[in-house]
N, CA, C and O atoms as a GROMACS GRO file, in nm:
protein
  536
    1UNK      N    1 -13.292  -7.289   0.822
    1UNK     CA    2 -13.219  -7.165   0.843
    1UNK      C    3 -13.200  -7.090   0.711
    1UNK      O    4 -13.222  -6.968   0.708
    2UNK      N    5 -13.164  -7.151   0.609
    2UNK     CA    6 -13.107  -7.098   0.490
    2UNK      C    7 -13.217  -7.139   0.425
    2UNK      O    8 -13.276  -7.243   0.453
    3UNK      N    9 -13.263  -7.032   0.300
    3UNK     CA   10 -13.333  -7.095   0.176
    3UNK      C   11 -13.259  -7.228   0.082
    3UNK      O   12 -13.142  -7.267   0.088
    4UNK      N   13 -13.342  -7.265   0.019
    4UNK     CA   14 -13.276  -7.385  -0.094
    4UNK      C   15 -13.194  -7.263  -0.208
    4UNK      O   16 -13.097  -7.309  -0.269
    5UNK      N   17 -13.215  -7.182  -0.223
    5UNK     CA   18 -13.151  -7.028  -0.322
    5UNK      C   19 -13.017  -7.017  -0.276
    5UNK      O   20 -12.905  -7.024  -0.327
    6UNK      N   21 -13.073  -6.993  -0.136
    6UNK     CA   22 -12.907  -6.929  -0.057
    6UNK      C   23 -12.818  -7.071  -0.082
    6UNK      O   24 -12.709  -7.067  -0.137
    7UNK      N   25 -12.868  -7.175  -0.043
    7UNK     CA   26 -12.783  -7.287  -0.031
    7UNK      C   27 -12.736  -7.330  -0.182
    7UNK      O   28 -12.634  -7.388  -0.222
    8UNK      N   29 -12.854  -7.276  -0.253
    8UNK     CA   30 -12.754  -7.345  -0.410
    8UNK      C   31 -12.673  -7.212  -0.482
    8UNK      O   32 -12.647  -7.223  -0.601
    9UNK      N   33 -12.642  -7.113  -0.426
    9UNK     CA   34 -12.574  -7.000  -0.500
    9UNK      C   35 -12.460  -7.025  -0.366
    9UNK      O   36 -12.348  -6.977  -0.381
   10UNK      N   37 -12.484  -7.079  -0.270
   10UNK     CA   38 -12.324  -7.103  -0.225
   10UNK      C   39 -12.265  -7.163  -0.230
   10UNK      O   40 -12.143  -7.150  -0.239
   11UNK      N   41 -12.349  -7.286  -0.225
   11UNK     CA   42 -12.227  -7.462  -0.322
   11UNK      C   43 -12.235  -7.430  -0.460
   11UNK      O   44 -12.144  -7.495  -0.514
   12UNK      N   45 -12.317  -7.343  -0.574
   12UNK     CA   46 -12.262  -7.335  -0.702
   12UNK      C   47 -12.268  -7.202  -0.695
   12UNK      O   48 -12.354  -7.151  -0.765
   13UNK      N   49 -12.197  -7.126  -0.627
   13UNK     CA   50 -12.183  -6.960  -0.671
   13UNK      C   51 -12.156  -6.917  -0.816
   13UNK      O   52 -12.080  -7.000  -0.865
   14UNK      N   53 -12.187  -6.823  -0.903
   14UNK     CA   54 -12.177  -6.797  -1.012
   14UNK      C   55 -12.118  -6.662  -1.016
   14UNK      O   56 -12.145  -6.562  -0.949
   15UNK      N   57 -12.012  -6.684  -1.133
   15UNK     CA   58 -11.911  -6.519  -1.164
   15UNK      C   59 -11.845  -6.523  -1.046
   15UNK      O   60 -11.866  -6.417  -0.987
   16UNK      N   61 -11.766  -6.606  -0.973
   16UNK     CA   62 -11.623  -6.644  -0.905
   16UNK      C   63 -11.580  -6.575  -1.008
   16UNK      O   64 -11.619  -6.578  -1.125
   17UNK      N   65 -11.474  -6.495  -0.945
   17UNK     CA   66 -11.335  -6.469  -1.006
   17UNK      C   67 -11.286  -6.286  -1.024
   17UNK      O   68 -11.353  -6.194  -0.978
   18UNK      N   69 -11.155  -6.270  -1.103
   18UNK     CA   70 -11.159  -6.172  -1.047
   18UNK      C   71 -11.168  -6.104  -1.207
   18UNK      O   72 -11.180  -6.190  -1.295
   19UNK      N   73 -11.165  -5.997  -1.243
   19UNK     CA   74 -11.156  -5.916  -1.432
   19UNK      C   75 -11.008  -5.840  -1.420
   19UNK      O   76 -10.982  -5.749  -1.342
   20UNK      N   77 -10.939  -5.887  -1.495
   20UNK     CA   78 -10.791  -5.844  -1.454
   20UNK      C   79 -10.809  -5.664  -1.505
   20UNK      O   80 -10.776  -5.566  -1.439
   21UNK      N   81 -10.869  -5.666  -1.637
   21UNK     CA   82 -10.867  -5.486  -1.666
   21UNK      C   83 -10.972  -5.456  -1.664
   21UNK      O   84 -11.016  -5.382  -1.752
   22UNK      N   85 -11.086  -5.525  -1.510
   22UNK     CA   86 -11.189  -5.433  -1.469
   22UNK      C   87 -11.178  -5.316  -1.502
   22UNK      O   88 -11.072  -5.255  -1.514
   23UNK      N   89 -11.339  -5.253  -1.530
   23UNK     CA   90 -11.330  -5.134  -1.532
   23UNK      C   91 -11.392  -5.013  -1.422
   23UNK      O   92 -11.423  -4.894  -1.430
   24UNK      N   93 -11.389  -5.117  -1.317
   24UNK     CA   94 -11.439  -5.072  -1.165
   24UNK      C   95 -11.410  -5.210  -1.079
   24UNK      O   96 -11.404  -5.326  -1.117
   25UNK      N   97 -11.395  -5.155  -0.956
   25UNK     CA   98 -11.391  -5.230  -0.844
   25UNK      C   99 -11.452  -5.180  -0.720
   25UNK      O  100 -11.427  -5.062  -0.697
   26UNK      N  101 -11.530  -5.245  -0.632
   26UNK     CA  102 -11.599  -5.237  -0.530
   26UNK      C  103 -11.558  -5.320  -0.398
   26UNK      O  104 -11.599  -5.436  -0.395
   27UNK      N  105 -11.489  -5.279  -0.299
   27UNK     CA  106 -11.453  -5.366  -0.188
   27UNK      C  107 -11.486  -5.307  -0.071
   27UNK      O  108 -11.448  -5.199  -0.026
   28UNK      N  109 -11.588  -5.416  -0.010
   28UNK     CA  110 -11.629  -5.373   0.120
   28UNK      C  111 -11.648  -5.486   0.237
   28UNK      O  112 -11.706  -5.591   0.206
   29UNK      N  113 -11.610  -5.472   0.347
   29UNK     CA  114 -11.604  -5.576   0.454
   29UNK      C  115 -11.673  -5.513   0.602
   29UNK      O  116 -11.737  -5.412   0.628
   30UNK      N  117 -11.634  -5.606   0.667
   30UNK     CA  118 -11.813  -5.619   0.794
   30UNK      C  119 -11.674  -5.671   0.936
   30UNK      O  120 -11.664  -5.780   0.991
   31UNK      N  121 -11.616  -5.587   0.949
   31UNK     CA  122 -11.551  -5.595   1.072
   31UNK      C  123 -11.567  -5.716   1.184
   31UNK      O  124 -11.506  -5.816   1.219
   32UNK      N  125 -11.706  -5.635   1.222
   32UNK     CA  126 -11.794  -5.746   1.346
   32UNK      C  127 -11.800  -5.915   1.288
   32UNK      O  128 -11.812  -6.020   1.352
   33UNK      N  129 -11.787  -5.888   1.137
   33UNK     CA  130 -11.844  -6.083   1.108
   33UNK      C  131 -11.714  -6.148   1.027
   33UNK      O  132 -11.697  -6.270   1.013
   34UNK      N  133 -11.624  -6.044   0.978
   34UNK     CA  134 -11.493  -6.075   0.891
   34UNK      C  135 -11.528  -6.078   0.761
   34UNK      O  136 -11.448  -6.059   0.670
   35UNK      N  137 -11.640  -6.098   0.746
   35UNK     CA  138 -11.661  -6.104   0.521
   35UNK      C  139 -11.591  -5.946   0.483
   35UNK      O  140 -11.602  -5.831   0.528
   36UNK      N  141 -11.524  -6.007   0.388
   36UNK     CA  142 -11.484  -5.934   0.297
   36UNK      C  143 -11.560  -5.939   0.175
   36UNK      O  144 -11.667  -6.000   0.172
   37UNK      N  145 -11.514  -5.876   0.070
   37UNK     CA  146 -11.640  -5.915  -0.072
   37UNK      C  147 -11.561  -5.774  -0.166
   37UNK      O  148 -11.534  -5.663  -0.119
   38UNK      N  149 -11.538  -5.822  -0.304
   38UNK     CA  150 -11.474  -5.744  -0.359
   38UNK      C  151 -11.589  -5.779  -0.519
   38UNK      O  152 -11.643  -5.886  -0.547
   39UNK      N  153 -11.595  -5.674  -0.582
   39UNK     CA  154 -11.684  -5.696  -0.747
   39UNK      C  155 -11.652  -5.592  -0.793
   39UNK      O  156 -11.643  -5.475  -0.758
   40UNK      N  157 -11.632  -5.659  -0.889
   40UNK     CA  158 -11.549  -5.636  -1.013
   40UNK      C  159 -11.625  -5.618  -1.186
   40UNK      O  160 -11.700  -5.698  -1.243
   41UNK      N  161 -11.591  -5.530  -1.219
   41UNK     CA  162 -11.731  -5.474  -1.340
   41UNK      C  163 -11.631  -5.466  -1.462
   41UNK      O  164 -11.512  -5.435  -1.458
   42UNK      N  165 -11.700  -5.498  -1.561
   42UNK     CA  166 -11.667  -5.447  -1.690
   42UNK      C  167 -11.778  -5.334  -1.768
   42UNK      O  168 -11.883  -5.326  -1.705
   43UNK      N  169 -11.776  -5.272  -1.856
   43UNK     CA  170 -11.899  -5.171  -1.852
   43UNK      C  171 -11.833  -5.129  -2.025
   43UNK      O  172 -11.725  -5.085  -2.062
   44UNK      N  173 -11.974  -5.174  -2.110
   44UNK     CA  174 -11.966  -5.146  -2.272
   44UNK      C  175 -11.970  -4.974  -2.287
   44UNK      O  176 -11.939  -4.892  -2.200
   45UNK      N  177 -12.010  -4.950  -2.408
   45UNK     CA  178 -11.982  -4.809  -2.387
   45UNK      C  179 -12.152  -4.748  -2.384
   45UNK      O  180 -12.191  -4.631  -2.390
   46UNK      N  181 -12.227  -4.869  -2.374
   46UNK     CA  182 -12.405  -4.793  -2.351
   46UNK      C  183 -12.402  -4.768  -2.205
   46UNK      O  184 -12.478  -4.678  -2.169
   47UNK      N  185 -12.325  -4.832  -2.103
   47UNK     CA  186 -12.278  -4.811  -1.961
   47UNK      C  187 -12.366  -4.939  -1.913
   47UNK      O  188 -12.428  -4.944  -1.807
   48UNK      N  189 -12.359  -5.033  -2.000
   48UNK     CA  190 -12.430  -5.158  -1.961
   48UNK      C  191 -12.347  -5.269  -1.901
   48UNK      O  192 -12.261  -5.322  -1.971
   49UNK      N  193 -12.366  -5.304  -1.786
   49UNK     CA  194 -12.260  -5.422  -1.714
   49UNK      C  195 -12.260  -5.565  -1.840
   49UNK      O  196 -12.354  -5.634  -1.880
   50UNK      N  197 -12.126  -5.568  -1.872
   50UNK     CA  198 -12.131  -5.672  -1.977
   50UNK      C  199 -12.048  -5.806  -1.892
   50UNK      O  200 -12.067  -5.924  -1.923
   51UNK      N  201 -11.955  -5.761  -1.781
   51UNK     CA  202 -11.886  -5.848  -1.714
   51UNK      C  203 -11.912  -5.826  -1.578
   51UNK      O  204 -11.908  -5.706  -1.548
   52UNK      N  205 -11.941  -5.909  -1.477
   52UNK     CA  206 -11.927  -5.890  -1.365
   52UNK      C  207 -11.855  -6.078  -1.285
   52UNK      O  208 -11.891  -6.196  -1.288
   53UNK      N  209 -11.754  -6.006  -1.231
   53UNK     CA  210 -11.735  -6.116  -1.100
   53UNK      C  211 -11.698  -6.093  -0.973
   53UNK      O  212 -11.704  -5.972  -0.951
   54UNK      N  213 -11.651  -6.173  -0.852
   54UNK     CA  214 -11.690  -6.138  -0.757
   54UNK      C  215 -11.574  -6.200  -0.673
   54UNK      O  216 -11.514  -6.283  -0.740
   55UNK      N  217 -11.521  -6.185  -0.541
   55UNK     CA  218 -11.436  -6.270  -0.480
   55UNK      C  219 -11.469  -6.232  -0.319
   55UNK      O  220 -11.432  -6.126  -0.269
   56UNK      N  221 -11.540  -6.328  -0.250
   56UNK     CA  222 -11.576  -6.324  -0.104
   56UNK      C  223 -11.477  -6.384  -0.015
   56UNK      O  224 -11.397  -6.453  -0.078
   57UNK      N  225 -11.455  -6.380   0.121
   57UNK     CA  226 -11.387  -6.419   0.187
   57UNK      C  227 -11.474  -6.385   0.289
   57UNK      O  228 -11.464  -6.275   0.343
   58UNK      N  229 -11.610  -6.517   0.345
   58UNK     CA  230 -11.683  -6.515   0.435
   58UNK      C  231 -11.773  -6.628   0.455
   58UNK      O  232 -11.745  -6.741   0.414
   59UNK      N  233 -11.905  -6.593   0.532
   59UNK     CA  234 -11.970  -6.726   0.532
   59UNK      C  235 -12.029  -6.752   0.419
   59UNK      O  236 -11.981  -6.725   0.309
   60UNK      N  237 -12.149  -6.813   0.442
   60UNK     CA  238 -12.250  -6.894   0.327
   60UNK      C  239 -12.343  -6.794   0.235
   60UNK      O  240 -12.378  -6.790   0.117
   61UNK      N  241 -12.362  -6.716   0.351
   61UNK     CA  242 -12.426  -6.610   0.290
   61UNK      C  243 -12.408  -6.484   0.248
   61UNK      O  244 -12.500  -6.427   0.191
   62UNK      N  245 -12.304  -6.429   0.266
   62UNK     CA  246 -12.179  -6.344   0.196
   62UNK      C  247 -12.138  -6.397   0.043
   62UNK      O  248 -12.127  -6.310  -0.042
   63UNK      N  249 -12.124  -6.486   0.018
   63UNK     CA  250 -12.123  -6.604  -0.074
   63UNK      C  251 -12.204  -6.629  -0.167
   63UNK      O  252 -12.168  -6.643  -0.284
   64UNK      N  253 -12.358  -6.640  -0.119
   64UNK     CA  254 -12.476  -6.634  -0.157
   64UNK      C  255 -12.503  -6.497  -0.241
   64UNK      O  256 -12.540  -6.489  -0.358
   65UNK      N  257 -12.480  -6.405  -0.164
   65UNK     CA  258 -12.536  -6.251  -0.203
   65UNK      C  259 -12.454  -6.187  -0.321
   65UNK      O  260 -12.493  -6.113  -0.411
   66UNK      N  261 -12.313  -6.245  -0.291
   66UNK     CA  262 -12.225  -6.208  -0.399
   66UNK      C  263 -12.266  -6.260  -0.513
   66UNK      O  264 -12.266  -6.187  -0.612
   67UNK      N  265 -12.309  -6.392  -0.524
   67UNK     CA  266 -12.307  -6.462  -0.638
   67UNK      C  267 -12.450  -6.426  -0.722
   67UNK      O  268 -12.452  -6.422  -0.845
   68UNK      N  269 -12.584  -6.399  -0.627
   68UNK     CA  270 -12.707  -6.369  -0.670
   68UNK      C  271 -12.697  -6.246  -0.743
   68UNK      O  272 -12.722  -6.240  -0.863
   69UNK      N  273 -12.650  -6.121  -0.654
   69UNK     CA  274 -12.627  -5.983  -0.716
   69UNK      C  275 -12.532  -5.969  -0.865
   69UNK      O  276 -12.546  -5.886  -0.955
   70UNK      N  277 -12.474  -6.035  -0.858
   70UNK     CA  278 -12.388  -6.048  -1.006
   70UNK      C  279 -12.549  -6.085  -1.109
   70UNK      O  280 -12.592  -6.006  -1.193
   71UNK      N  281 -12.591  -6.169  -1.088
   71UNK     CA  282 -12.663  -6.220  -1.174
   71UNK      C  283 -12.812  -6.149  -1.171
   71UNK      O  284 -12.906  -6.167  -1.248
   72UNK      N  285 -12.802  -6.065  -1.064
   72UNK     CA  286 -12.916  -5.956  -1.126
   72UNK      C  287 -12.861  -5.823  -1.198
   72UNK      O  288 -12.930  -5.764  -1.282
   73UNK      N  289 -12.736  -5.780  -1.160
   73UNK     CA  290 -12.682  -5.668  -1.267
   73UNK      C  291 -12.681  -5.688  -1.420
   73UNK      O  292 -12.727  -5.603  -1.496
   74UNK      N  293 -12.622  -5.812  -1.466
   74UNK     CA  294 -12.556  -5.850  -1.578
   74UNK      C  295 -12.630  -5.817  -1.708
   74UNK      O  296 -12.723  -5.883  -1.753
   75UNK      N  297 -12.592  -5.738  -1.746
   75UNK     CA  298 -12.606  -5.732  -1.858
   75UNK      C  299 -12.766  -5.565  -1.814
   75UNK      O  300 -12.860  -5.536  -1.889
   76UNK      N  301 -12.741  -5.514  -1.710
   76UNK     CA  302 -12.802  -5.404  -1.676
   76UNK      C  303 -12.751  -5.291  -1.668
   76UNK      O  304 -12.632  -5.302  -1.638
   77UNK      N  305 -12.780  -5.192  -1.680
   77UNK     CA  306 -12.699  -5.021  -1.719
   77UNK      C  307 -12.686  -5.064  -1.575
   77UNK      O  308 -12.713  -5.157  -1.499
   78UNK      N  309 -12.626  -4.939  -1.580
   78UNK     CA  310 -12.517  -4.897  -1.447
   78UNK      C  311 -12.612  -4.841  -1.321
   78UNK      O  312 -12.610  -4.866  -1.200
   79UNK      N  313 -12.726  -4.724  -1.429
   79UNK     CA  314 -12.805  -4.715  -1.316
   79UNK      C  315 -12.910  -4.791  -1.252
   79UNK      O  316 -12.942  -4.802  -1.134
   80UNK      N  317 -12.963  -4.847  -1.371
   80UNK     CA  318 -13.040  -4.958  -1.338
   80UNK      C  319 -12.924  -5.033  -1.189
   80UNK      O  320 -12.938  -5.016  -1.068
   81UNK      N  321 -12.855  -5.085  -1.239
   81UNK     CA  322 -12.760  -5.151  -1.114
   81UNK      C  323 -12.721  -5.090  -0.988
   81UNK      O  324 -12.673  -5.142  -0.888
   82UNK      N  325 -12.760  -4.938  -1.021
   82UNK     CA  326 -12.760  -4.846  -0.904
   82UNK      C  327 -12.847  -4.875  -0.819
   82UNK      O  328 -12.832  -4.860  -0.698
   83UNK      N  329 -12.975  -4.930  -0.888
   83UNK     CA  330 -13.125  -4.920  -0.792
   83UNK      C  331 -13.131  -5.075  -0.678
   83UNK      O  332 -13.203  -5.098  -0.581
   84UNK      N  333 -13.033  -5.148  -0.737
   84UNK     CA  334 -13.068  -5.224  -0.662
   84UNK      C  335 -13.002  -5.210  -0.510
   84UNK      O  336 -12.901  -5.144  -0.487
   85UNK      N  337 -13.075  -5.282  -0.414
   85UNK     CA  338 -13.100  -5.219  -0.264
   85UNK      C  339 -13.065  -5.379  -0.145
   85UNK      O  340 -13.097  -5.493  -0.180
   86UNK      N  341 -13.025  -5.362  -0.067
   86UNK     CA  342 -13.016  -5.422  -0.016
   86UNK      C  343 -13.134  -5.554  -0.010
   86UNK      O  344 -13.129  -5.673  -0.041
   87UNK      N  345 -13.238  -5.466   0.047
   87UNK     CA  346 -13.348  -5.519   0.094
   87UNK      C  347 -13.404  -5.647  -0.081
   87UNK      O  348 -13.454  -5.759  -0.083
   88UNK      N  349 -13.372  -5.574  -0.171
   88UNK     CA  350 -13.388  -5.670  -0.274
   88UNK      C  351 -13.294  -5.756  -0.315
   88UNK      O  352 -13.323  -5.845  -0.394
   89UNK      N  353 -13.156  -5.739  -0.261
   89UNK     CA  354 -13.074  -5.881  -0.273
   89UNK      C  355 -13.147  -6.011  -0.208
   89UNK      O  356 -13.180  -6.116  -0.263
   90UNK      N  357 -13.165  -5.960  -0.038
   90UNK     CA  358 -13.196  -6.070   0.013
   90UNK      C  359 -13.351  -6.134  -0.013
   90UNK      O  360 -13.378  -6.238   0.049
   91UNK      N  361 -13.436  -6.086  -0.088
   91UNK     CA  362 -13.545  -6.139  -0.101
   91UNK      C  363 -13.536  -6.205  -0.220
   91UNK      O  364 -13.605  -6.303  -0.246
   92UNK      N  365 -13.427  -6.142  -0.320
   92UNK     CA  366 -13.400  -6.264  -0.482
   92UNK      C  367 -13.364  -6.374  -0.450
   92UNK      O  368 -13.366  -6.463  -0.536
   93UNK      N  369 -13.313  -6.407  -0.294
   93UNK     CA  370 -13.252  -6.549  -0.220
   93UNK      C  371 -13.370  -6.597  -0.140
   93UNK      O  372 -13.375  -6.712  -0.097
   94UNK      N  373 -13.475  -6.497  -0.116
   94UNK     CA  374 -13.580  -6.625  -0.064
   94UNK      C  375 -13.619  -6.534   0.080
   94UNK      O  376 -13.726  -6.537   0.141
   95UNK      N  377 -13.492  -6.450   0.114
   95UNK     CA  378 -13.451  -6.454   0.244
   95UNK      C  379 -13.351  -6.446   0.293
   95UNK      O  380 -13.263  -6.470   0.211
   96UNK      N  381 -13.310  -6.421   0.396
   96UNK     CA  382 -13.180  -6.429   0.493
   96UNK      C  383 -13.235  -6.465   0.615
   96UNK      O  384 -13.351  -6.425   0.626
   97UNK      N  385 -13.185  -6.538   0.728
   97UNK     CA  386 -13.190  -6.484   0.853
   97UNK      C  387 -13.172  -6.404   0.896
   97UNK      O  388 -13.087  -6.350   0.824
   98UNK      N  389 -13.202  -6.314   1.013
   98UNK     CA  390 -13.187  -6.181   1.024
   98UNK      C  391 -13.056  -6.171   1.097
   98UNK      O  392 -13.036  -6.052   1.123
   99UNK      N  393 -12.971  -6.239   1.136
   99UNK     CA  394 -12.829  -6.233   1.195
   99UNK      C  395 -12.746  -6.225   1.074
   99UNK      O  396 -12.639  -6.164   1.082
  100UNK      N  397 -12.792  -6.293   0.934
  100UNK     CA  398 -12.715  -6.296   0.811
  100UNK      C  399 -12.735  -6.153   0.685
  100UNK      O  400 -12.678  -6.124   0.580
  101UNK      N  401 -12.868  -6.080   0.783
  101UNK     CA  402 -12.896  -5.928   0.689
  101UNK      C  403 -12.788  -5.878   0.620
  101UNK      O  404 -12.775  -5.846   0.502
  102UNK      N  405 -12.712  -5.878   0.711
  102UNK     CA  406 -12.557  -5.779   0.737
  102UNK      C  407 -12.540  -5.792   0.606
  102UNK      O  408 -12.548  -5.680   0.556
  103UNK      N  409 -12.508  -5.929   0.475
  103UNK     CA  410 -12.462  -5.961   0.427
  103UNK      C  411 -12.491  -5.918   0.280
  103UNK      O  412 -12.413  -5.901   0.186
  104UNK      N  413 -12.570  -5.910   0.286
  104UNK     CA  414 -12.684  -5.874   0.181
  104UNK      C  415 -12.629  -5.685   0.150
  104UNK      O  416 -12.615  -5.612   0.052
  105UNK      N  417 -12.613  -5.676   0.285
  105UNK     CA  418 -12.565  -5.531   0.260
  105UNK      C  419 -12.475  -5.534   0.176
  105UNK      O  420 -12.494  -5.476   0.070
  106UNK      N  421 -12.339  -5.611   0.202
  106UNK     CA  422 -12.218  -5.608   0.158
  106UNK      C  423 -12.234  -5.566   0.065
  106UNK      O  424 -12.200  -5.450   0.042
  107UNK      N  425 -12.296  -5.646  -0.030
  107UNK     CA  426 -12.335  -5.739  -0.160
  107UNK      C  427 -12.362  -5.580  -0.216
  107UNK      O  428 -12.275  -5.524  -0.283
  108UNK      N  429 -12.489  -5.515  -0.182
  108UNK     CA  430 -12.516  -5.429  -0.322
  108UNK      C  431 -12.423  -5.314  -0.207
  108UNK      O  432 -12.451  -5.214  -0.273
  109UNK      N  433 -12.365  -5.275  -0.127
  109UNK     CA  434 -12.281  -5.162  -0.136
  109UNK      C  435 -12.146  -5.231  -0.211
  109UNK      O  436 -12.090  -5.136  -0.264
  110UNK      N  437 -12.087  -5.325  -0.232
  110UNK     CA  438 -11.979  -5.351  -0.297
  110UNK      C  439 -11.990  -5.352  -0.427
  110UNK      O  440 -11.888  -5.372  -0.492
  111UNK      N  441 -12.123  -5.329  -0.498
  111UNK     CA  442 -12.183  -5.319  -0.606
  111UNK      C  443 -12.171  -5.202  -0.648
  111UNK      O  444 -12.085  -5.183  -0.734
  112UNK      N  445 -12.260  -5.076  -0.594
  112UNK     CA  446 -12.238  -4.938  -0.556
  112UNK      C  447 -12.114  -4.869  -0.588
  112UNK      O  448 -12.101  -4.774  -0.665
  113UNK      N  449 -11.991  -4.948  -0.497
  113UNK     CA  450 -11.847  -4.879  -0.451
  113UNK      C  451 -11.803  -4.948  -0.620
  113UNK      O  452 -11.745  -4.855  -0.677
  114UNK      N  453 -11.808  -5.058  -0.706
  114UNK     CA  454 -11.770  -5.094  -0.797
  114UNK      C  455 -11.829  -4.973  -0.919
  114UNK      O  456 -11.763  -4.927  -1.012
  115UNK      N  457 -11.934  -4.950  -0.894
  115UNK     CA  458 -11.968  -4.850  -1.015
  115UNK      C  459 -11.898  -4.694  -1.002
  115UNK      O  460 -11.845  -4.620  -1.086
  116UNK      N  461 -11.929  -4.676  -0.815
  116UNK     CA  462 -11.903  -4.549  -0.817
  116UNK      C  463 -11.706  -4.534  -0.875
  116UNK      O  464 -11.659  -4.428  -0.917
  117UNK      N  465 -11.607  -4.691  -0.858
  117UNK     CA  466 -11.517  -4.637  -0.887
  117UNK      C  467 -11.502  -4.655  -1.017
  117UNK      O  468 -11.380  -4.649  -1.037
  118UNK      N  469 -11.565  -4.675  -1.129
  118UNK     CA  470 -11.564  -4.658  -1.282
  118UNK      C  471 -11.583  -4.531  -1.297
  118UNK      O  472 -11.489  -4.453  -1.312
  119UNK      N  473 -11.748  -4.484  -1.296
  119UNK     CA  474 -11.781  -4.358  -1.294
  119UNK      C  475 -11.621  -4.236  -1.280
  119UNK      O  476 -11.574  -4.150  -1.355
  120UNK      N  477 -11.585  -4.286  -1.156
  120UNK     CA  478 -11.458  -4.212  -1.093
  120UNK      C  479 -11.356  -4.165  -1.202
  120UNK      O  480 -11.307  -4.057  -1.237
  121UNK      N  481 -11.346  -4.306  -1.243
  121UNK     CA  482 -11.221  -4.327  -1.390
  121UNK      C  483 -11.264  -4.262  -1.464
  121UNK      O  484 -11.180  -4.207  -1.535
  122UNK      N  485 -11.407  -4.230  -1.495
  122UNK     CA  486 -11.388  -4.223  -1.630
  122UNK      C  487 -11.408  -4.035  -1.608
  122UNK      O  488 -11.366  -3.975  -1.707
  123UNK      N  489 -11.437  -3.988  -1.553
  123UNK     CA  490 -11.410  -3.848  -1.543
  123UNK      C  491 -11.274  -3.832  -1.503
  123UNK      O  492 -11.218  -3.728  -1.537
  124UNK      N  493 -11.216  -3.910  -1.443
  124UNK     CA  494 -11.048  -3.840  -1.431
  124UNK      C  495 -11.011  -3.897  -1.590
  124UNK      O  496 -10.901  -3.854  -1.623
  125UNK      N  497 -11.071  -3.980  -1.693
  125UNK     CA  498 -10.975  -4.026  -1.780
  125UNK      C  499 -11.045  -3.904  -1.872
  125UNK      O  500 -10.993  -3.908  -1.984
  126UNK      N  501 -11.146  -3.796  -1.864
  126UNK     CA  502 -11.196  -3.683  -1.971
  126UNK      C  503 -11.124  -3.611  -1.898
  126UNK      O  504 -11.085  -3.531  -1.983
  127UNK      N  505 -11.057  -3.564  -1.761
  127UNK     CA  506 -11.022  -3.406  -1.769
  127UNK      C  507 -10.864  -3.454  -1.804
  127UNK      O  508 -10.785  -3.366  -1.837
  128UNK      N  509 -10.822  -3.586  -1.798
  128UNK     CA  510 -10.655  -3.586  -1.881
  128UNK      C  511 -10.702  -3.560  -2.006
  128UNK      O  512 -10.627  -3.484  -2.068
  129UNK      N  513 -10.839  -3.608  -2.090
  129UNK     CA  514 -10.800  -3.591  -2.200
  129UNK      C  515 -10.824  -3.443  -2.241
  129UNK      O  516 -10.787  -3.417  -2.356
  130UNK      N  517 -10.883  -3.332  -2.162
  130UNK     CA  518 -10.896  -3.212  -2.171
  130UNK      C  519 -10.734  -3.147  -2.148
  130UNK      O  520 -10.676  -3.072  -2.226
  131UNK      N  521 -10.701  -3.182  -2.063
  131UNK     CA  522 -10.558  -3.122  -2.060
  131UNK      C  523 -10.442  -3.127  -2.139
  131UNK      O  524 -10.349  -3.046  -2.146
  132UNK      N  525 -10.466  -3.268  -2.217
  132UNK     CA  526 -10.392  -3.265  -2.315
  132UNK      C  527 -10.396  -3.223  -2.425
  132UNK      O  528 -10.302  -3.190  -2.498
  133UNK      N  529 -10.546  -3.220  -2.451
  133UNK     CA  530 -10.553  -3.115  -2.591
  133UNK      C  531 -10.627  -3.269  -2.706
  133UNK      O  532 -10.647  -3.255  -2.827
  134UNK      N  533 -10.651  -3.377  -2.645
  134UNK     CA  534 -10.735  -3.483  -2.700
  134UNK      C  535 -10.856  -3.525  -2.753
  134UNK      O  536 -10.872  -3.642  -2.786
   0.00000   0.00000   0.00000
């Protein structure tokens, strides 16, 4: 059912945890299956992911995708990390079953929603500093 990939990034998932002064966060969940999935970015000032971790609340492969996708961003610009696509999470694992696709989604839109809310910050943190005269 599962690749030997999927199965060893879910008994040893990598970048558990959460970045207390992330500098983005991404949280997205799957109603129909219950995964949740939250990632969490740190970002240098070349806009290169220098930190990433991750915190799931789902199956094996929610789990899987979280933990793989961290480890293809890391240490990748932002847009570069933009490009990655669903369809290429689940093939860096070997695969999914196709009932477990869903999951894979999570994974790079919670990726996505993590950059797009840095990006976010950091233009609301230039028009405070425009208003203040900074």
């Amino acid at each position: 059912m599962y690749t030997e990939k999927v199965m060893e990034h879910f008994t040893n998932p990598r970048n558990v945890g959460e970045i207390a002064d992330a500098d983005g966060m991404g949280e997205v969940g799957n109603m129909k299956c219950g995964d949740i999935m939250r990632i969490y970015i740190k970002v240098n000032e070349q806009d290169v992911i220098e930190d990433i971790k991750f915190r799931t609340f789902g199956c094996g492969a929610a789990i899987a995708t979280s933990s793989v996708v961290t480890e293809m961003v890391k240490g990748k610009t932002l847009d570069e990390a933009l490009e990655v696509t669903n369809k290429q999470v689940a093939a860096e694992l070997g695969g999914l079953p196709e009932n477990k696709l869903h999951c894979s989604n999570l994974a790079a839109d919670a990726l996505h929603k993590a950059i797009e809310d840095y990006r976010n910050k950091r233009v609301a943190e230039k028009s405070n500093l425009k208003e203040t005269g900074k």
